[in-house]
Structure formats: structure tokens, C-alpha cells
Phi, psi and omega in degrees: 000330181281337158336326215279307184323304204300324187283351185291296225275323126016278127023074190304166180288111192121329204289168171290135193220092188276158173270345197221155183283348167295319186313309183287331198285310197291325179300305179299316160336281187302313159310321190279341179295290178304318180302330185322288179273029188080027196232040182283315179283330233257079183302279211324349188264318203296317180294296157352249195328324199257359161296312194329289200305321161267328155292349201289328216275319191312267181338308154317295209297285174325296206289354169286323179289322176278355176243027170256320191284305186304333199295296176326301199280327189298350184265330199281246247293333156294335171273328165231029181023069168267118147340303175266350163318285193307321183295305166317318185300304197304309183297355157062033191271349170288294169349307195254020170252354165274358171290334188270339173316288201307321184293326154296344170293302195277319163344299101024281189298308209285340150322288174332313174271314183256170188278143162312091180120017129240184216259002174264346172285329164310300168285348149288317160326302182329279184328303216257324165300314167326311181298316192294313154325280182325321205275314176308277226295341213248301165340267170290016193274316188309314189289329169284330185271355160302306179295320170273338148345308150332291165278357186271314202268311185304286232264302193296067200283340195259009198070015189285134171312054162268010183270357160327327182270339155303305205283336191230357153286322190276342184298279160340300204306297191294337184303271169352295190291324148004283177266340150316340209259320176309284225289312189290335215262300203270008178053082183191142191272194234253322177317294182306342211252330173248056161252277193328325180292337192294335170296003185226342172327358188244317197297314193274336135338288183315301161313297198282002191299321160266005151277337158288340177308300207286261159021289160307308184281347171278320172334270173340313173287312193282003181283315198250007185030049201280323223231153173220146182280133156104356184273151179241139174227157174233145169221100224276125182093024181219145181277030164336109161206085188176210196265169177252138169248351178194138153252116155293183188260334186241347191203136149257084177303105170262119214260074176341169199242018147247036181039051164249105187309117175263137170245120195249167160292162182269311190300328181313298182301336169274328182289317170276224161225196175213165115296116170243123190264035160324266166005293188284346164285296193301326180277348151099351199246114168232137169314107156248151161205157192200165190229179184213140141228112189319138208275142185309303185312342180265354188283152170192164157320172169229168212215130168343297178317283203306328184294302180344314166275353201266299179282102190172304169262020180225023217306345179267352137336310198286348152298312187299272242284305189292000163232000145283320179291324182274021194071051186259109192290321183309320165300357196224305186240046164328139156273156246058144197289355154230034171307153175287097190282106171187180183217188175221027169292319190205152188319315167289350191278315182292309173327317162276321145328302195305306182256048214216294185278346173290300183309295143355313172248012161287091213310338191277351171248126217291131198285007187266348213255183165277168178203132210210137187235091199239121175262154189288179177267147183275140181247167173287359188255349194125200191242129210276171180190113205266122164244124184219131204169178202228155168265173178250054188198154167242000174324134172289312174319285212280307177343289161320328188262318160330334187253265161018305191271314179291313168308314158309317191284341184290312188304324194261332184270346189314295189325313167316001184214051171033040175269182187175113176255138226285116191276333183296288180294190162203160166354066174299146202204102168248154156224150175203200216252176182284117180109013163248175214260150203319147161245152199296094190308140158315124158269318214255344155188158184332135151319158119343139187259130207233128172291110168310139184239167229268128098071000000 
């Protein structure tokens, strides 16, 4: 004990004076260190070294605790392979919930090393209750985006864009921790500190104008259930064409189908408009329609011979062509959205009839949907003939092949009916969604070459 007296009494007036004998003990420590190099007197060294010394030991102190805990839930969770164990360990929510202990540890110390009513005990305090604010805000920022995490992967079965309200909750949080931490540093209480914002509210608009936006525009999608996380969209005038992988407060990240990521504002969508093929994944159906266009010359009446031959290698013909002859009009303008569309005037009308009952009966095609055989306004290349139905699937592989394999079979039977298509020209190819309305096909020349987008 008399080391701890010599060195007290030493000691200029004001100076650190510990209160507790770990204090004094630790004070002496550090004076005989210093003495070595003849720097025993020298507070300003003394004070420097011995904060340090209490922080490093705090900072310890935390990382023991926080890695006796983490070390705790990996054994619960190796032992009773828990789900939600492991999800905490990844999300890394202890780690940052242990951020707020050293300060309390050093918080903890500093009674100890100093006396009441000084003034450098003071201003540490401020500093380490702020940090101590800060390390809580980090903490609950972890517990909160963990709960939606949860709740987003459990509960959020339809996808809706909520985490914008995580975002303008954490937002809320930190402005709060901000000015506590603020309020605590300049010793004032937090009511002063926002009378002052109010004088900047037009400024902070400004700042904040796109997270109000975006806040506003999720509301809004998840209210009216425009937007789902995983829904493919177009969005006209961005090169927007793909899956949605995320909504944000600032962005709705969209995943092209050449894996390139579109980032749109959340208010553009609302304020404008979108395409969502939500619909055509849920009605089990995606839309085709496509053209031929007939060469003119080849259209003609049609003759006894040609019908003849025409059922004759078509034998499920001979009901349409034998109930058209006798004028059964219901058969030629039926009602309804899946009538036999065709005539016995000319080759082509029977032609259309022919793939009118092909679609109808294709097993490859959803049996509910419309299905329409049409002819188009006549070009100088000939006259188009519009095939239009849904597959009964929206996978893009069977899609494609499914349309594809029905086109191909029309390309072969066309001759049979004493037709030809304009050779000259080419293929027209619209695809668009289910439930609009037929679009008029180009005639006169190829599409553009283009990415199909997926599915």
C-alpha cells in the first residue's frame, strides 16, 4: 500500500485520482513503465496510456463474451440442428449484438479509474454513452432485418414488396439513434436538437425525396398487388425485361433474361405504367399467334375434285364440308370463343376450317382458351392468315416447341389444299400475353432479331 500513497500524493491536483484500488493498482503499473523511460511525471502520457489500457481490457472483455455466446448457440445448434439457430449464426446476429457490451464494460471501468467531477471522466462518458447508442442501433438494426428475414421466407408466400417498410423502419431507427447519440455528445436534451431540424425540413425533403418515394410506391404495389418478388415484367421505355429479384425503397432490381440486372425507381412504376405476366404463369396458358401469308394466286374456288381429295386425305373434314353444303350456318359462324371458323367457297376458307378443327383438338393446347383462325387485310405479297390459341403450358422450352411443331405441321398440309405461301416474304412472329387483344402481324418483312424473353 505505500507504492499506491507515494504515487497518489505525486499526483498534480485535477489530474486522474482513481477511486478504486484496481484503479490505483493499475496507475502504479503504468508510473513504474514510465519511469523506465523517465516519463513517470508526465500526465498527459499518463492519462493517454492508462484510457487506452482501460479500453483494450473492455474490448476484450466484449470479444470474450461475444465468442462464449457465439461458441454457445454453434453447439445448441450442432446438437439439436436447429434452423433457426444456424439462420442467426449466418445473419451474423449475435456478432453485431455484442457490439454494444465493450462499451459497457468500458463504461463499467471508468468510475473506477477516475474521481467525480472530473472533467476528462466526463467527456468520456459522453463519447462512450453515444458509442454505446450507436452499438444498440447496430444491434437492432440485425434483430430487425432478422425478423424479416423470417418473416419474408415463412409468412411472405406471395412476394410482396415489403421490405421497403424494413428499410424506412431502419431508416426511422437510425434518425433516433442519430440524435440521441448527437443530443448525448453536446450534453442537450434530443427536443433541442429537433426544433433545430425543423428549420432544415425543406432541405431534408429533399434528401429524402427518394426514399419517400420508393416507401410510398411499395405501399402502393403491395396494396393494389401490382408487383411480386420473382414476377417477370416489361417496362416500356427501360430495358427492363425480366424477373424481379428485389424492391427496395430506391430500386427494383430486374433480372434480364440475358442475365443482365435493370435497376428501375419503385415510383416509375407506379407513376407509369408496366407489364406483368404474373397472370399468364397463374392461368397455366401462354398465347400464341403467328401468320402465313398466302401466296393470291393460289386462292380459288373450290371443285367438286379438290373437295373430294381434300376429305378424302382428311376424313374428320367430312362432317364441316357435308354441313356446309347443306347451309347449316351454325357451323361456319358458330358462337362463342371456339367455333369451327371456315367456308366451302374456296380452298382457303376450307383451309381454315382444317386448322380451326387442328387446334381444337390439340391436346398441346389449353382446351378453355380462345382459339381463332383469321384472315388479315391483303398486301401486295398476299393474303395473311393469323393462327391464334394458347399452349397449354408457359414453360418457354415447351412453348416454343409446341408452336413451332403446330406451324410446321400447317407448312405441310397447306399444298393439300391447293395453296402456296408467298416465298418471297417471310414468317411473322408476335407473342404478347394472355388476355390482349390479337395484334395486327408485319407482312412485308422480317422481325428484327431479338432475345425471346423467358418464360
Amino acid at each position: 500500500m505505500s507504492q499506491v500513497t507515494d504515487v497518489t500524493k505525486v499526483l498534480p491536483a485535477g489530474k486522474i485520482i482513481p477511486s478504486h484500488a484496481v484503479g490505483t493498482w493499475l496507475l502504479n503499473l503504468i508510473h513504474r513503465f514510465l519511469d523506465i523511460f523517465g516519463l513517470g511525471h508526465n500526465q498527459v502520457v499518463v492519462e493517454i496510456i492508462y484510457v487506452a489500457l482501460i479500453m483494450c481490457v473492455s474490448i476484450a472483455v466484449g470479444m470474450c463474451i461475444k465468442w462464449l455466446v457465439i461458441a454457445a448457440v454453434r453447439k445448441l445448434v450442432s446438437l439439436k440442428h436447429s434452423v433457426l439457430g444456424q439462420q442467426i449464426l449466418d445473419h451474423k446476429v449475435i456478432s453485431k449484438c455484442a457490439k454494444f457490451i465493450p462499451p459497457l464494460v468500458f463504461m463499467g471501468f471508468l468510475p473506477i479509474a477516475f474521481n467525480r467531477g472530473n472533467h476528462l471522466l466526463e467527456l468520456l462518458e459522453r463519447f462512450t454513452a453515444a458509442y454505446a447508442v450507436v452499438a444498440l442501433g447496430i444491434g437492432l438494426s440485425a434483430v430487425g432485418s432478422f425478423i424479416f428475414f423470417r418473416y419474408n421466407s415463412r409468412e411472405n408466400t406471395k412476394g410482396l414488396p415489403i421490405k421497403g417498410i424494413l428499410n424506412i423502419s431502419l431508416g426511422i431507427l437510425w434518425i433516433v439513434v442519430v440524435i440521441i447519440a448527437i443530443s448525448i455528445i453536446v450534453d442537450k436534451s434530443p427536443a433541442y436538437l429537433l426544433t433545430g431540424l425543423g428549420a432544415f425540413a425543406a432541405a431534408l425533403m429533399l434528401i429524402f425525396k427518394d426514399s419517400i418515394l420508393g416507401f410510398v410506391a411499395g405501399i402502393q404495389m403491395s396494396q393494389n398487388d401490382m408487383l411480386h418478388v420473382g414476377d417477370w415484367i416489361v417496362v416500356p421505355g427501360t430495358p427492363a425485361n425480366g424477373t424481379v429479384m428485389d424492391v427496395s425503397l430506391s430500386a427494383v432490381k430486374i433480372q434480364n433474361f440475358d442475365n443482365t440486372i435493370v435497376t428501375v425507381p419503385p415510383y416509375t412504376l407506379v407513376s407509369g405504367s408496366f407489364q406483368n405476366y404474373r397472370g399468364m404463369k397463374e392461368y397455366g396458358a401462354r398465347r400464341f399467334t403467328r401468320t402465313f401469308t398466302i401466296d393470291t394466286p393460289t386462292v380459288t374456288r373450290l371443285t367438286p375434285e379438290l373437295t373430294a381429295s381434300i376429305v378424302a386425305k382428311y376424313p374428320e373434314m367430312k362432317e364441316f364440308v357435308d354441313s356446309l353444303q347443306k347451309d347449316n350456318k351454325e357451323v361456319a359462324y358458330g358462337t362463342g370463343i371456339r367455333p369451327v371458323n371456315g367456308t366451302v367457297e374456296t380452298n382457303l376458307g376450307l383451309f381454315r376450317a382444317y386448322c380451326c378443327q387442328y387446334l381444337l383438338n390439340s391436346p398441346l393446347l389449353s382446351s378453355g382458351s380462345q382459339v381463332l383462325v383469321r384472315i388479315l387485310d391483303p398486301t401486295i405479297n398476299g393474303i395473311p392468315v393469323d393462327f391464334y390459341a394458347f399452349t397449354d403450358t408457359t414453360d418457354w422450352n415447351s412453348y416454343e416447341a409446341i408452336q413451332s411443331a403446330i406451324m410446321e405441321h400447317f407448312a405441310v398440309v397447306i399444298p393439300d389444299f391447293g395453296l402456296s405461301i408467298y416465298t418471297s416474304g417471310s414468317l411473322t412472329i408476335d407473342q404478347a400475353a394472355p388476355g390482349a387483344a390479337p395484334v395486327q402481324p408485319k407482312t412485308n418483312a422480317a422481325a428484327p432479331a431479338t432475345d425471346t424473353p423467358k418464360a
